[in-house]
C-alpha positions in Angstrom: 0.0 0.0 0.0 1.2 3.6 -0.8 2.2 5.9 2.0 0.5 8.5 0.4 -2.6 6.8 0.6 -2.3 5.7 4.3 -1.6 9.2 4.7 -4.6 10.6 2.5 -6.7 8.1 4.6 -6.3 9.8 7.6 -6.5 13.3 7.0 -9.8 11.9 5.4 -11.6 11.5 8.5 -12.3 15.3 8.3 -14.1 14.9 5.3 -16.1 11.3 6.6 -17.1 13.0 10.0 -20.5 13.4 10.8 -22.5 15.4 13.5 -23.6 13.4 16.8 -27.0 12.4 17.1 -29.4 13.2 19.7 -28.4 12.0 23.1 -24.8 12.0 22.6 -21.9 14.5 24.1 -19.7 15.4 21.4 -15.9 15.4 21.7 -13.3 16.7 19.9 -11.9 14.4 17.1 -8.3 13.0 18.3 -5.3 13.2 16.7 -5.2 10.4 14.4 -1.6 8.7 12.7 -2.2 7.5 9.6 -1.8 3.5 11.2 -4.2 4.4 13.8 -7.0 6.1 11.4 -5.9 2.2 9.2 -6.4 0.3 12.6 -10.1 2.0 13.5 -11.1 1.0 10.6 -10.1 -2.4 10.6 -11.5 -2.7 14.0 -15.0 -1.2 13.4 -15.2 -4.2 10.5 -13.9 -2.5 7.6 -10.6 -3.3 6.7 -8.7 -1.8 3.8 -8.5 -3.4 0.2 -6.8 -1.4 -2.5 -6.5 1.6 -0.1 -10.5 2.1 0.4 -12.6 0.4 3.2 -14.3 -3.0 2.2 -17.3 -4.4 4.3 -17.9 -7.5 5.4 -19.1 -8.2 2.3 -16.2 -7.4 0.5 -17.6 -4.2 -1.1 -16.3 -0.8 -1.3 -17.6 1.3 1.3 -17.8 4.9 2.5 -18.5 4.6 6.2 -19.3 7.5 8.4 -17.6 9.0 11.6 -18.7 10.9 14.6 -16.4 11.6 17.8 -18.9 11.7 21.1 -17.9 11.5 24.7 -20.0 8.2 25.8 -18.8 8.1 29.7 -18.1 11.5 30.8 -14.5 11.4 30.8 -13.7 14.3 28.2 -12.0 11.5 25.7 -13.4 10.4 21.9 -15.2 7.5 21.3 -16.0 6.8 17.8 -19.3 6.0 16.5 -19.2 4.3 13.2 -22.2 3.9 10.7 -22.6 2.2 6.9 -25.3 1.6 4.6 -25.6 -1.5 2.5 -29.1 -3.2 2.0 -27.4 -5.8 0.1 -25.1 -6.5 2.8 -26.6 -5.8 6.2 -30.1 -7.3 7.8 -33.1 -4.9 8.6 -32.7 -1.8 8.1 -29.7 -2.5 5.6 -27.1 -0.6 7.7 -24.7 -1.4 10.4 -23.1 0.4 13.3 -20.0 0.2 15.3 -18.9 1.9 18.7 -15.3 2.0 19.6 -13.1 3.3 22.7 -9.7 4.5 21.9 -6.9 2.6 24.5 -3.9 3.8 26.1 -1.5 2.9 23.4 -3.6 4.7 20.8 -5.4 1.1 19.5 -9.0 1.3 19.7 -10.9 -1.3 20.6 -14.9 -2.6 19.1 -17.1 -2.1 22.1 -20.3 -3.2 20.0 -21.0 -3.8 16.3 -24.2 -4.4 15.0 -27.0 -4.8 12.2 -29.2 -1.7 12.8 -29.4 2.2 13.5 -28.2 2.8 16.9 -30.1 5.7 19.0 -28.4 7.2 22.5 -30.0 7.2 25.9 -29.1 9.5 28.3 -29.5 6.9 31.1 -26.5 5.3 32.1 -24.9 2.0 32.9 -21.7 1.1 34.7 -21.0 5.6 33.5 -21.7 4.8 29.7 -24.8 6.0 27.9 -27.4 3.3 26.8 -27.9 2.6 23.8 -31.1 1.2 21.9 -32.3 -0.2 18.9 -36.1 0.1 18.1 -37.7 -2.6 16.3 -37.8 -0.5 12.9 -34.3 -0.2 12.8 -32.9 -3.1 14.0 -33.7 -7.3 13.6 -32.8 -7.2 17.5 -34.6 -4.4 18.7 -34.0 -3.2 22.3 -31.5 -1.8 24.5 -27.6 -2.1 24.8 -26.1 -1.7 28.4 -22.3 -1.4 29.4 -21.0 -4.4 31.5 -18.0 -2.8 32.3 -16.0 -3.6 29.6 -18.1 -3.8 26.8 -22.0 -3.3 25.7 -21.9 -7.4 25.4 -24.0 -9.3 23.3 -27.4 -8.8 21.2 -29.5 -9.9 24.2 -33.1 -9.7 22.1 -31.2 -12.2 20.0 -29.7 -15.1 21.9 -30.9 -17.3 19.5 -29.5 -15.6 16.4 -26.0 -15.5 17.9 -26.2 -19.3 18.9 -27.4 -20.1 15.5 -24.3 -17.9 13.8 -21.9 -17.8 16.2 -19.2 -14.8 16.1 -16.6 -16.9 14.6 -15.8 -20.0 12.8 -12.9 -22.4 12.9 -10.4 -21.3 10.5 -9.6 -23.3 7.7 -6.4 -24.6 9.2 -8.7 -26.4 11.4 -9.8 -28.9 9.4 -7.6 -30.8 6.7 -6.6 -28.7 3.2 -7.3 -30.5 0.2 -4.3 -30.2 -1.5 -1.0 -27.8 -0.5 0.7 -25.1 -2.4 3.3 -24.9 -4.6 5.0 -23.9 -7.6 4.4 -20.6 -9.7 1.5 -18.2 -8.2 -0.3 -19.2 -11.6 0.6 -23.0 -10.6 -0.6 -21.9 -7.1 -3.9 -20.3 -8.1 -4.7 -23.2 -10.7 -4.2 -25.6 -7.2 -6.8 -23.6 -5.4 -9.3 -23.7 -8.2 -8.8 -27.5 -8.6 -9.4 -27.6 -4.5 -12.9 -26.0 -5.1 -13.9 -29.3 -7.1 -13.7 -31.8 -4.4 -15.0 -29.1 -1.6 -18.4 -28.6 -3.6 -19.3 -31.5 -3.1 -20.8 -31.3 0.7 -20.8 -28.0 0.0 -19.5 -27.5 4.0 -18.3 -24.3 5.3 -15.5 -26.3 6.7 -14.7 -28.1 3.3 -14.6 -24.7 1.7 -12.3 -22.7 3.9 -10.2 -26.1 3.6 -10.0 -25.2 -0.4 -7.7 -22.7 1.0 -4.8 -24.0 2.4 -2.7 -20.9 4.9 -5.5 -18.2 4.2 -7.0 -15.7 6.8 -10.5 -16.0 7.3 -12.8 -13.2 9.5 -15.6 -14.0 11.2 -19.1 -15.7 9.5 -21.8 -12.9 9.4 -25.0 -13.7 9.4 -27.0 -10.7 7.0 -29.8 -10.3 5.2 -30.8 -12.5 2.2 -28.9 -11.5 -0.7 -28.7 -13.5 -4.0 -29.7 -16.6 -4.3 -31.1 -16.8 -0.6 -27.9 -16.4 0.9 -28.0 -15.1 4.6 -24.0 -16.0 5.4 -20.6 -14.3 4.5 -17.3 -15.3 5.0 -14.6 -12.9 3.6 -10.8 -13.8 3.4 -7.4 -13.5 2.1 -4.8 -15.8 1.3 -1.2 -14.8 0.0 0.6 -16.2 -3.0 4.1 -14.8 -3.0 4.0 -10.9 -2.8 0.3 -11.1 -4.6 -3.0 -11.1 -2.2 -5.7 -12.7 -3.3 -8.9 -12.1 -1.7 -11.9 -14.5 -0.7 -15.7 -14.7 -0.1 -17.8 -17.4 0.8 -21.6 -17.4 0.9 -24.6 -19.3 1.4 -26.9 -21.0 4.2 -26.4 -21.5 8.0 -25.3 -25.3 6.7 -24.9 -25.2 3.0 -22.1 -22.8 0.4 -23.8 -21.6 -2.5 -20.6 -19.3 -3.8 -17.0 -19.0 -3.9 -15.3 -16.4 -5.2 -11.7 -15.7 -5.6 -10.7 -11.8 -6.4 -7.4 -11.2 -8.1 -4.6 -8.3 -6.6 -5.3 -4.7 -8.2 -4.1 -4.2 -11.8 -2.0 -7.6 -11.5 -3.8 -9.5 -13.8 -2.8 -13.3 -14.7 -3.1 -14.7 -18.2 -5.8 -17.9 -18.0 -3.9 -20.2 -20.0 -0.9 -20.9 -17.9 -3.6 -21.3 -15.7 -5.3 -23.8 -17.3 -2.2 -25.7 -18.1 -1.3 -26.1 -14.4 -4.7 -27.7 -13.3 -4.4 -30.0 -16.6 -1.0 -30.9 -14.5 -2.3 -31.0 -11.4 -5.5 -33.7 -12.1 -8.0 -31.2 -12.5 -9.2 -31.2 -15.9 -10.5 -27.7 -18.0 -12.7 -27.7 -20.7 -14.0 -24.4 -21.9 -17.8 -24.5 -22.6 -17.9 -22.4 -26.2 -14.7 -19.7 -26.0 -13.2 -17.2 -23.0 -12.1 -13.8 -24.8 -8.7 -12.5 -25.1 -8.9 -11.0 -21.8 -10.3 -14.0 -19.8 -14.5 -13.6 -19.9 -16.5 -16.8 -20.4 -17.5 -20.4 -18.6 -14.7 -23.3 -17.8 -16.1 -26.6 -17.2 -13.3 -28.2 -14.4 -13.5 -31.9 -13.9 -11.1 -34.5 -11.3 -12.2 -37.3 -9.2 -15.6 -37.9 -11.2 -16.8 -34.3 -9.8 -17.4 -31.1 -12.3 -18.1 -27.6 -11.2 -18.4 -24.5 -13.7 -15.9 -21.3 -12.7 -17.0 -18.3 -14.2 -13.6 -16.5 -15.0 -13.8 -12.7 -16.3 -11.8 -10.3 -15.8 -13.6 -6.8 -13.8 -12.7 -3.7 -16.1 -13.7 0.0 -14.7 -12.7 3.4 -15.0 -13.5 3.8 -11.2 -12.3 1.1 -10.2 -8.9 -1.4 -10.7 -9.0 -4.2 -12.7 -9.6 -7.5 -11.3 -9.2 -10.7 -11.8 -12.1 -12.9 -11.1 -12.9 -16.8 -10.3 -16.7 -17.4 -9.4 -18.1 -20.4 -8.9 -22.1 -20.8 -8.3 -23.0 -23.9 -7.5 -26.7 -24.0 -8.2 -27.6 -22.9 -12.0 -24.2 -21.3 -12.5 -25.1 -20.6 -15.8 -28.0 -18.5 -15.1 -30.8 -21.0 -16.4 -28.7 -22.2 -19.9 -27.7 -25.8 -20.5 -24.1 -26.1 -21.5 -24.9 -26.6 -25.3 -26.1 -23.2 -25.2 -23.4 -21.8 -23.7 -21.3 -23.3 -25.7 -23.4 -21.8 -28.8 -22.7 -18.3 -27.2 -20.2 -17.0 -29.6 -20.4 -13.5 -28.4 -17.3 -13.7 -26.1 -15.0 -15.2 -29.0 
């Protein structure tokens, strides 16, 4: 990442501020380092990808600051808010409150689904806070403990049904390691996705990716296809990051998608070569364009899945590679035949 962006980041927050709502103390904004503005960020749930914030979705996103004085003590806390119907449940938004420590880390005190509103009763010296039933799935209010506002007590039974955080994938057995060039490397985590769709298991997918970083499961509301569960993660192939997204069912994957490094884009056929190599057999279903768009069918062990490989091309935004597979009608309600017919992309 480039200092100057870092930099740019921080002196940003001017610009993201917003005023404090009704039953909040403002305070003034702190001093931020560039590393610290970077670690707030990452902390409220938005870490940085290409030098903007990503939520947990993996999409851009502009969230919004304010500064307020929660407990009295004359010292920031930071109250951070996004948008995304696509992305968060009911009312499509998602909040964040976060005390700055000691060191100058901050630390997530809450971070939830919903529009937060500020109580001027107290708990434990820290303002309540609520969520009313229009803007929130778990409606109700949000008391200090001490150290934290704790769980989503309206919704026990949501968090037990999605707990916080999964095991990562190095908890279970990868399919097959790494090695090799990063095209030889990439072409071994495609081939991994063929044997993992089979259960279709959370577990067997983050195993597709053998060393990669995975954040917590979110649970959301539905999206495409149904899906009400994200997984986002990273994995590193030499000096190249690749980034990753699962999503599906409380018990079932219905995507993977792998997203290429930022103007670093990877010619298919080398590609394709290695998972010929490696057991994993591609067969292009009519023809990709010179620049990678089109259907691959990938076969090994008896087991096919379809990857959707294109290539995302902007003006706003940096050109990514992009491996998608969907595992239920992944081509959009066509039989292969006819995608094969498709001569558009040729």
């Amino acid at each position: 990442m480039r200092r100057r962006s870092i930099a740019t980041l921080a002196a940003g927050f001017a610009l993201l501020t917003v005023s404090p709502a009704a039953g909040q103390s403002p305070a003034a904004q702190p001093a931020l380092t560039a590393e610290q503005a970077i670690q707030l960020f990452a902390e409220a749930g938005f870490p940085l990808a290409d030098s903007r914030p990503v939520n947990r979705c993996g999409r851009p996103s502009n969230p919004r600051v304010a500064f307020v004085d929660l407990n009295g003590d004359g010292r920031a806390e930071a109250h951070i808010a996004d948008v995304d119907p696509d992305c968060y449940g009911r009312p499509g938004a998602y909040f964040a409150i976060l005390a700055q420590e000691a060191g100058g880390t901050w630390r997530r005190l809450i971070g939830e689904d919903g529009i937060v509103g500020f109580e001027r009763t107290r708990s434990s010296g820290w303002n309540d806070l609520s969520l009313e039933a229009r803007d929130s799935a778990c409606p109700g209010l949000r008391r200090f403990n001490g150290t934290d506002y704790g769980a989503q007590t309206a919704c026990a039974a949501l968090a037990q049904e999605s707990p916080a955080a999964d095991p990562a994938a190095a908890d279970v057995q990868p399919a097959a390691s790494l090695e090799g060039s990063r095209a030889e490397r990439l072409a071994r985590l495609i081939g991994n996705v063929v044997p993992a769709s089979e259960s279709r298991s959370w577990e067997a997918a983050r195993a597709a990716f053998p060393g990669a970083r995975w954040d917590a499961r979110n649970r959301h509301a539905p999206i495409w296809g149904g899906a009400d569960h994200t997984q986002a993660g990273s994995i590193a192939l030499g000096n190249a990051v690749y980034e990753l997204r699962i999503t599906g069912l409380a018990d079932r994957v219905s995507e993977i998608h792998i997203s290429g490094p930022a103007n670093d884009n990877l010619e298919w056929q080398p590609i394709a070569e290695a998972l010929g190599a490696s057991g994993t057999q591609p067969r292009t279903l009519g023809c990709l364009s010179p620049t990678g768009f089109g259907f691959v069918k990938l076969t090994a062990g008896g087991r096919s899945v379809i990857l959707h490989k294109f290539v995302n091309f902007g003006t706003q935004v940096p050109s990514t590679d992009e491996y998608s597979f969907v595992f239920e009608d992944p081509l959009g309600g066509r039989s292969e035949a006819e995608v094969a017919a498709d001569r558009s992309w040729c």
